[in-house]
C-alpha positions in Angstrom: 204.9 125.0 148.9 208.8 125.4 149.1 210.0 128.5 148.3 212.5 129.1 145.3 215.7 129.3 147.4 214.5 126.1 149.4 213.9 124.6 146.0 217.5 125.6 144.9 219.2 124.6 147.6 217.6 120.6 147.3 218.8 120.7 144.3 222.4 121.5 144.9 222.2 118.9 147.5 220.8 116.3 145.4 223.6 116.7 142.8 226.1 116.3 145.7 224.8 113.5 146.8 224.3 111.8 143.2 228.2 112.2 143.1 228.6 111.2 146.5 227.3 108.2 145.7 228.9 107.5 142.1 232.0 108.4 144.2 231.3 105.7 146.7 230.3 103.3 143.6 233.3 103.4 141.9 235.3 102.5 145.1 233.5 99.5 146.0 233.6 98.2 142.6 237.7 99.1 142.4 238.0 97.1 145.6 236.0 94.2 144.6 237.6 93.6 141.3 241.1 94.4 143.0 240.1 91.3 145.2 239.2 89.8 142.2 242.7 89.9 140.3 244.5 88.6 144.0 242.2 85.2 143.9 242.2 84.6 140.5 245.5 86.0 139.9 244.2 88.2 137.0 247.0 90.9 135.8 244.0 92.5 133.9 241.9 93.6 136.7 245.1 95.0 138.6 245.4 97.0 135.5 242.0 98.3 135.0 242.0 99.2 139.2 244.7 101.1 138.6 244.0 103.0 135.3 241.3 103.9 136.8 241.6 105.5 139.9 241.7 108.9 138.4 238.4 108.8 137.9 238.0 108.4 141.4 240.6 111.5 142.0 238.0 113.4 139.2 235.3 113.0 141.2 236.7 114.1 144.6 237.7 117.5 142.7 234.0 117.9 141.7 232.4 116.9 145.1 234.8 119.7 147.0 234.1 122.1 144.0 230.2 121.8 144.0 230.6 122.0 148.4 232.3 124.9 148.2 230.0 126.6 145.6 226.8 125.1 148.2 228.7 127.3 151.2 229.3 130.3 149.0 226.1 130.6 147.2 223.4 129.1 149.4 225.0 130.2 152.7 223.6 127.1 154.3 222.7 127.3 158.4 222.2 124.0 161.0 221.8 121.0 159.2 222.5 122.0 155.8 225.7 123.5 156.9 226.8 120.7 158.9 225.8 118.5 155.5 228.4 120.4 153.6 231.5 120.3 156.3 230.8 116.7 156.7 230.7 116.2 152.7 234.0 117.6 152.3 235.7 115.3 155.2 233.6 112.2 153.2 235.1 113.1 149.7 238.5 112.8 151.1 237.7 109.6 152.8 236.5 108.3 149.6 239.5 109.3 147.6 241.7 107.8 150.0 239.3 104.5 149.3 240.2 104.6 146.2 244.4 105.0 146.7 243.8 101.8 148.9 242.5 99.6 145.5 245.0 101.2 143.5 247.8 100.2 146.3 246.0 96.6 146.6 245.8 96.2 142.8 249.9 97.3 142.6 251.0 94.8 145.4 248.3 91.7 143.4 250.9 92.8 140.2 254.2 92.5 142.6 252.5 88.9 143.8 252.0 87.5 140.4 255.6 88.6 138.9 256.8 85.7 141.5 256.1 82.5 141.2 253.0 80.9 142.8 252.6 81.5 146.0 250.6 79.6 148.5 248.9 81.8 150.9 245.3 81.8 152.4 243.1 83.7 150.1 240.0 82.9 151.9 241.2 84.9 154.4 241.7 88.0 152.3 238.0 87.4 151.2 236.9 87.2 154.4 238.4 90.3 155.8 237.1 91.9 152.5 234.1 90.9 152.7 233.8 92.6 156.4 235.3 95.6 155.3 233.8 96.2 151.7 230.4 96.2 152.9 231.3 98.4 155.9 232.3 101.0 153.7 229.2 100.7 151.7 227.4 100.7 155.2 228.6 104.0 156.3 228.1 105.8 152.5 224.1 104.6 152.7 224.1 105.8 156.8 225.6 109.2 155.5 223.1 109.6 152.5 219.9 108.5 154.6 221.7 110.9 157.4 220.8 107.4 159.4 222.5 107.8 163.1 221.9 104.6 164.6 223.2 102.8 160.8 226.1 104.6 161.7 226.9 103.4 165.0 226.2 99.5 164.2 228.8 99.8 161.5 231.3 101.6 163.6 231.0 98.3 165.9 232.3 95.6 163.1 235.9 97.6 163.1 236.5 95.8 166.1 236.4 92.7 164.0 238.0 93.8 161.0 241.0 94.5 162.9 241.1 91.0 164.8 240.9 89.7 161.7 244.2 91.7 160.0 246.3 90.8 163.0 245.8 87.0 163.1 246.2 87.4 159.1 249.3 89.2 159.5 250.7 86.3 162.3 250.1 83.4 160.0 251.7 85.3 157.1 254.8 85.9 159.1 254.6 82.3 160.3 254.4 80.7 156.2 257.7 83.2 156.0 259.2 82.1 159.0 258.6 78.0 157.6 260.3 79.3 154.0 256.6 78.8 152.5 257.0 82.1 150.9 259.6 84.8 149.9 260.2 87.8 152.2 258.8 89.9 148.7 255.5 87.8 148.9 254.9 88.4 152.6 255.4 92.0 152.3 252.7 92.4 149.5 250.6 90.4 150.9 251.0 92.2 154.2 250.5 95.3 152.6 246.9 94.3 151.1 246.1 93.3 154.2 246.7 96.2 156.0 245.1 98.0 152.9 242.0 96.3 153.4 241.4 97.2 157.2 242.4 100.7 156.5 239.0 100.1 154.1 237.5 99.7 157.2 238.9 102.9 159.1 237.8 104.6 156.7 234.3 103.5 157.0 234.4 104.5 160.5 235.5 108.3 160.0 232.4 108.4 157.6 230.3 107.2 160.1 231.7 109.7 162.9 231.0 112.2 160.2 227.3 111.4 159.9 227.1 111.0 163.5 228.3 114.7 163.5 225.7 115.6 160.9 223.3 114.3 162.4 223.8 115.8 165.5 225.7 118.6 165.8 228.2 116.9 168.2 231.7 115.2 166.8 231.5 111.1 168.2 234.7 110.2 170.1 236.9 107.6 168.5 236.7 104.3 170.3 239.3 104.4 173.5 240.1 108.6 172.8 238.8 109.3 176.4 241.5 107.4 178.1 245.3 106.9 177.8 245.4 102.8 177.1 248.3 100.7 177.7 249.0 97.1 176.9 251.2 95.0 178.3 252.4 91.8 176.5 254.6 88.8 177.2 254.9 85.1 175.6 251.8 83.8 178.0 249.7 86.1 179.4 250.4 84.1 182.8 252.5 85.6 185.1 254.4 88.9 184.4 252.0 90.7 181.7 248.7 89.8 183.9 251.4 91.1 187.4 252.0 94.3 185.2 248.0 94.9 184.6 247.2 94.1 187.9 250.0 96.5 189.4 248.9 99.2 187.2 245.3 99.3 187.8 245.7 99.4 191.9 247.2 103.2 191.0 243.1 103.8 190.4 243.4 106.4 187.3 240.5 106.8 185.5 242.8 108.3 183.0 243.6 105.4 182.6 242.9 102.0 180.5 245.5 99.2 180.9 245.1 95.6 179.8 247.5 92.5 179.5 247.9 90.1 176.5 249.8 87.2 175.2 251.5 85.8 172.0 250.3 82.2 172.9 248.1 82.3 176.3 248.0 80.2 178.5 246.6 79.6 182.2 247.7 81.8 184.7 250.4 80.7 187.2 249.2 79.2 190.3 252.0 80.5 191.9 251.8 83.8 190.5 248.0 83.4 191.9 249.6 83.2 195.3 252.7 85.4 195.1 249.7 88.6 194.2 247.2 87.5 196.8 250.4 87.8 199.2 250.3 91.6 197.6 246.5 91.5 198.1 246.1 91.9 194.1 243.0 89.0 193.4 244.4 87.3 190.0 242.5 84.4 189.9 239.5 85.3 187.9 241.6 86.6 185.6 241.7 84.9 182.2 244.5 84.6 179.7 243.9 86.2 176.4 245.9 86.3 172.9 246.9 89.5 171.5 244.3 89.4 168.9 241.6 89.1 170.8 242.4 93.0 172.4 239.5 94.7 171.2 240.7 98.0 169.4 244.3 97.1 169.1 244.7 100.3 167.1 243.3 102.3 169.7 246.2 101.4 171.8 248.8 104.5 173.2 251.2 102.4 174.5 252.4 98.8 173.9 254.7 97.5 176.6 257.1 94.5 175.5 258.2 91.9 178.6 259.9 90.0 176.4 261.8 89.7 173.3 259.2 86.5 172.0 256.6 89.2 172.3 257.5 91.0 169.6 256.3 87.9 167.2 252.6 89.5 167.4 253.4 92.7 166.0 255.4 91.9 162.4 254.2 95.6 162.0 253.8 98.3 163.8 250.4 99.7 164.9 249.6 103.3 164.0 250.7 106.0 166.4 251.8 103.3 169.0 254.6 104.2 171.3 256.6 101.0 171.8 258.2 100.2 175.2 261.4 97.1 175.5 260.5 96.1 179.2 262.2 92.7 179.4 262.2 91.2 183.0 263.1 87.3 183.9 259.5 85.3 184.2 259.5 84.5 188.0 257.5 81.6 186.8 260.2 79.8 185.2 262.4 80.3 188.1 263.4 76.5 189.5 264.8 76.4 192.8 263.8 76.5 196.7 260.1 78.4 197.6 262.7 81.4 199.1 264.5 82.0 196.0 260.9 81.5 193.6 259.7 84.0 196.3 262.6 86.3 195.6 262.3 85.8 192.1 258.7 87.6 192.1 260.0 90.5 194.1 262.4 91.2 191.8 259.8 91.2 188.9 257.0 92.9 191.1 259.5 95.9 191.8 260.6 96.4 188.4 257.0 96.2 187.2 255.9 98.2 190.2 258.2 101.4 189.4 258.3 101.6 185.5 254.9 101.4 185.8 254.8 104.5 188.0 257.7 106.4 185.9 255.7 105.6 182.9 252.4 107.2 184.6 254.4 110.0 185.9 255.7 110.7 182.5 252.4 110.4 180.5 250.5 113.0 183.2 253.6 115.0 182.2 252.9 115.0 178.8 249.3 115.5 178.7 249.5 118.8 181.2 252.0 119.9 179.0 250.3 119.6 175.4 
């Protein structure tokens, strides 16, 4: 028979998890009807979002207040301890939820003040329909303290943010084409990057339960190595050179990979020119830059050329952007000498800033 003091303490924890999950409720639902009022271009729903995300704020007051009363007054040990800590990083996750619809609801009243624009909602319901039920997900694995629930949600971020960035490239392209006012793109750019930030979210609640399950904090995706990307027009010749330089330097350190704005094929003669090298580039295959899993996870981003900067309208979180552009040897016409030439030139540039940047990077981290 539980003891009086075990008997209190389930209690206490009951009533944090009964507004844990009203919490979580409350966000879904603001989301959803935020989505709501952007399809069906309802002013009303934006309103009611907004008016009432203090509720939301109401609640994440009481969750802290009733954690910090569980610490003080039951002096919780092991799992009970570790269910409190990870409470407290939850609430704020949730609250932040809840900014998101608010934000999402404000731009949908910024969208409707202009006049109709044409842009493709199923998109948005797509991506929210990913995310939403991610973040619901991660509240249930939290609440069942459900370890491996946690981890299969953590793997659909990867989608989520493919999803944003080929999103985000097709809205820039309807602005580029005049099909929508700059004000238009960047409230509908905003919602979409409020939407995947749903999905972050979802994840830091997941690496939560995954600590309070466990005892041990879950790396983010990518946090054991320094990544670099390096991106040109094709993903042919010069980005897949770059990646294929940087990985003969062997630095488990180290993650690099190569993308393009609109792959294609890889040079034959680039094939040959990095055999010549002995780099093996043939099995290599072209990829777009939305198909980079973890984007986000990214340190570095590594321009080659100015076209390159069409597949990133905005800027990634805590991405260090590099302006490498060097002539694409592939595009060189001319005798095979001065094609040949034309490599070198490219291989040695990519060959030391590759090295400088390396150097710089052990640098920094022996220094932090």
């Amino acid at each position: 028979m539980a003891t009086h003091l075990e008997q209190s303490r389930q209690r206490d924890v009951e009533r944090i998890r009964a507004k844990v999950t009203e919490m979580a409720t409350r966000g879904e639902t603001a989301l959803r009807l935020c989505l709501k009022a952007l399809v069906e271009r309802n002013r009303q729903h934006a309103y009611t979002v907004i008016l009432r995300d203090q509720y939301i704020d109401e609640l994440e007051k009481e969750v802290d207040r009733l954690c910090l009363e569980f610490l003080v007054r039951q002096q919780p040990v092991a799992g009970l301890l570790r269910f409190a800590y990870a409470t407290i990083k939850l609430d704020l996750e949730l609250e932040r939820v809840g900014d998101y619809a608010e934000s999402i609801a404000r731009q949908t009243l910024k969208l409707l003040s202009l006049e109709t624009v044409k842009f493709p909602v199923e998109r948005f319901e797509e991506l929210a329909n990913l995310s939403i039920p991610m973040l619901h997900d991660a509240v249930q694995a939290f609440l069942a303290q459900d370890a491996e629930l946690a981890r299969k949600t953590i793997a659909t971020e990867e989608a989520v943010d493919m999803l944003k960035s080929k999103l985000n490239k097709d809205l820039v392209a309807l602005f580029r084409e005049q099909k929508m006012p700059f004000e238009a793109l960047n409230a509908l750019m905003m919602i979409n990057r409020r939407l995947e930030r749903v999905s972050d979210q979802a994840r830091n609640i997941c690496m939560e339960t995954l600590y309070m399950c466990t005892g041990e904090y879950a790396k983010h995706p990518g946090s054991e190595v320094f990544r670099v990307l390096f991106v040109d027009q094709h993903n042919a010749c010069r980005s897949q050179m770059a990646e294929a330089v940087a990985n003969s330097f062997n630095l488990s350190q180290f993650a690099f990979a190569s993308a393009g704005v609109e792959p294609r094929p890889i040079e034959q003669m680039t094939v040959s020119f990095m055999k010549d090298k002995g780099f093996d580039v043939a099995r290599m295959v072209a990829k777009a830059v939305t198909q980079v899993p973890n984007l986000d996870h990214y340190n570095v981003i590594v321009v080659l050329d100015p076209e390159a900067r069409r597949a990133f309208p905005t800027r990634p979180r805590k991405v260090v952007f590099l302006d490498w552009y060097v002539k694409d040897p592939s595009q060189v016409s001319g005798t095979h000498a001065e094609m040949i030439a034309a490599y070198e030139t490219t291989f040695n540039f990519l060959h030391e800033h590759i090295k400088d940047l390396v150097e710089a990077i052990f640098g920094e981290t022996n220094n932090r």
